[in-house]
N, C-alpha and C positions, 0 to 999 in steps of 0.2 A: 331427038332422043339423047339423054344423056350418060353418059359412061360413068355408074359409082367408086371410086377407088376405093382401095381396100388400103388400111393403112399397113405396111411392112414393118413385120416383128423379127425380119431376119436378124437385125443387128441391136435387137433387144438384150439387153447383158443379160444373163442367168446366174444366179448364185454359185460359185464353188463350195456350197454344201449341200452334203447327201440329203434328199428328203427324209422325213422320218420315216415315212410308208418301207422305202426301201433299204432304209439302216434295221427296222426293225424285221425285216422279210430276210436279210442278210443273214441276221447273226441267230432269228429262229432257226434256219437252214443249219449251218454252220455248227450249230448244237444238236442238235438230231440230228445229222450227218454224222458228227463223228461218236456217237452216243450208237448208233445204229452199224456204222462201220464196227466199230468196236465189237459189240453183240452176234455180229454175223461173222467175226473171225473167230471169235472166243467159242464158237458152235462148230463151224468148220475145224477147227484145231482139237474141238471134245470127240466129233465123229473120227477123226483121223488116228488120235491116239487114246481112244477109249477112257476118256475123261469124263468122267459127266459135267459134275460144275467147274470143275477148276478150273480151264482157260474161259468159261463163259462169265465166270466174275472178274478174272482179270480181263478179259478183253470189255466190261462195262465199266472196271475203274479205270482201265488206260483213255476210255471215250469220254467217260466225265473229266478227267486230266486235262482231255486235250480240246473239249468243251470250253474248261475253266480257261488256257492259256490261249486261246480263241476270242477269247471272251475280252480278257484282259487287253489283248493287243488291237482289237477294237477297241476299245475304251481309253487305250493310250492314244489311239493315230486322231481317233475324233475329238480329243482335247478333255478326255472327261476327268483323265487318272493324273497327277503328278508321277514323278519316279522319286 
């Protein structure tokens, strides 16, 4: 009987870059995250101090803000943006 080896991938190199599956799962996150942080402060600060819309639009432009600058420092570290 004989014993099949299995060839070892232990010391197979792996690329130092992100797949896309997981760059693109990232920064979907990361924008509805802070899109949805936003929303959920902007509602607790409406209920707190009898605002209606006020802090619920500011708390959705500070999430898109910080969306956008999310966004952007992704796009600098992955090589995509010059400065």
């Amino acid at each position: 009987m004989t014993v099949e080896q299995r060839p070892d991938h232990s010391e197979t190199p792996r690329s130092s870059k992100p797949s896309t599956l997981g760059t693109v799962i990232t920064l979907g996150s990361t924008i509805a995250g802070s899109i949805i942080v936003g929303l959920l402060l902007g509602l607790f600060l409406d209920s707190q101090a009898g605002t209606s819309p006020l802090f619920l639009l500011l708390g959705l432009f500070l999430g898109i803000a910080a969306a956008g600058f999310a966004l952007k420092a992704a796009a600098t570290r992955l090589g995509g943006a010059k400065q």
